[in-house]
C-alpha positions, 0 to 999 in steps of 0.5 A: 471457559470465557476466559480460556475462549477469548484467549484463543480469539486473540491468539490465533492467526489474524486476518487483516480485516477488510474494510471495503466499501461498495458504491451504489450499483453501476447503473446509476449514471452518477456513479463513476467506474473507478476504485479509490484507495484511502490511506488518512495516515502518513508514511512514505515506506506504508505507501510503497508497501501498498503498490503490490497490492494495487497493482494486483486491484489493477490486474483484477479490475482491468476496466476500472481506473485507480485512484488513490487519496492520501496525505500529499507529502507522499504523493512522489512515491505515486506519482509515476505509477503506471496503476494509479490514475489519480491521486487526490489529497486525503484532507479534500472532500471526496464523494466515494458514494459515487466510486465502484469500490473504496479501500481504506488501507489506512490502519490494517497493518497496525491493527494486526501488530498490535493483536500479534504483539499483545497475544505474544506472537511474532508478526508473520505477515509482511506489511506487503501482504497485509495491505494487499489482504484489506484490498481483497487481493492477497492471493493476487499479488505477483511479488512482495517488492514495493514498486516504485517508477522514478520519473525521466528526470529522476533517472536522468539525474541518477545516470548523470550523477553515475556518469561523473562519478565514475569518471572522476573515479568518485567512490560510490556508497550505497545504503541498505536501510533496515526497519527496526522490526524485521516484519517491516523489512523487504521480504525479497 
């Protein structure tokens, strides 16, 4: 019966366990009414799976400013988005004692593979929706398409290149990337 009782345990449907943090109460003067994203492991696409879900934080959180501390090789995929306030490096010091709320967002997908995998069942959440669940917004999320706000200069260059290309009638290639599992793909 333990057995059979674990089984199960590890079988059914995984919930993405939320791993957020709650400062000290609001009264305290040191304490800063903003909400820190946490994220310690690399991964550009992980990074941009996660901006439906802060967009939702922001949407539920109006009066509350953003921050977002990761690995600095990723802070371009960030940088101009109009949810996120500021983005600290993950290897400083921070105090998130003093932060309204903190999410670390850091491992809920690969926690929730690996159970699906080990149990035998296929991953049925995309990556969009688990990172959204550890924030605690899963049912907020508008959409399951990463967002991502080039900069003026990004679209700049990408109209300028346009321009010549067709102008010279240059042959314009683009590329779908696929991820190797199909969980990790664009749901949209």
């Amino acid at each position: 019966e333990v057995l059979q009782a674990i089984n199960k345990k590890i079988a059914a449907p995984y919930i993405a366990t939320s791993s957020i943090q709650y400062g000290q109460d609001l009264t305290d003067k040191k304490q800063d009414p903003y909400i820190l994203i946490k994220r310690s492991t690399p991964g550009l696409g992980d990074i941009l799976m996660a901006t439906p879900g802060i967009a939702a934080l922001k949407s539920k959180y109006p009066d509350k400013e953003i921050h977002v501390a990761c690995q600095k090789e990723v802070w371009p995929a960030l940088m101009n988005n109009p949810d996120i306030s500021k983005l600290y490096d993950i290897n400083e010091g921070l105090n998130t004692k003093r932060y309204y709320m903190t999410v670390d967002i850091s491992t809920p997908c690969a926690r929730y593979e690996a159970i699906r995998v080990a149990s035998g069942k296929q991953v049925q959440k995309s990556r969009v929706e688990i990172y959204a669940e550890a924030m605690g917004v899963r049912d907020q999320i508008s959409s399951l398409i990463p967002k991502y706000f080039p900069t003026e200069a990004e679209t700049k260059q990408a109209e300028d290149y346009l321009k010549y290309a067709i102008k010279d009638k240059r042959p314009i290639i683009a590329a779908g990337l696929v991820a190797a599992e199909a969980y990790r793909c664009w749901t949209e």
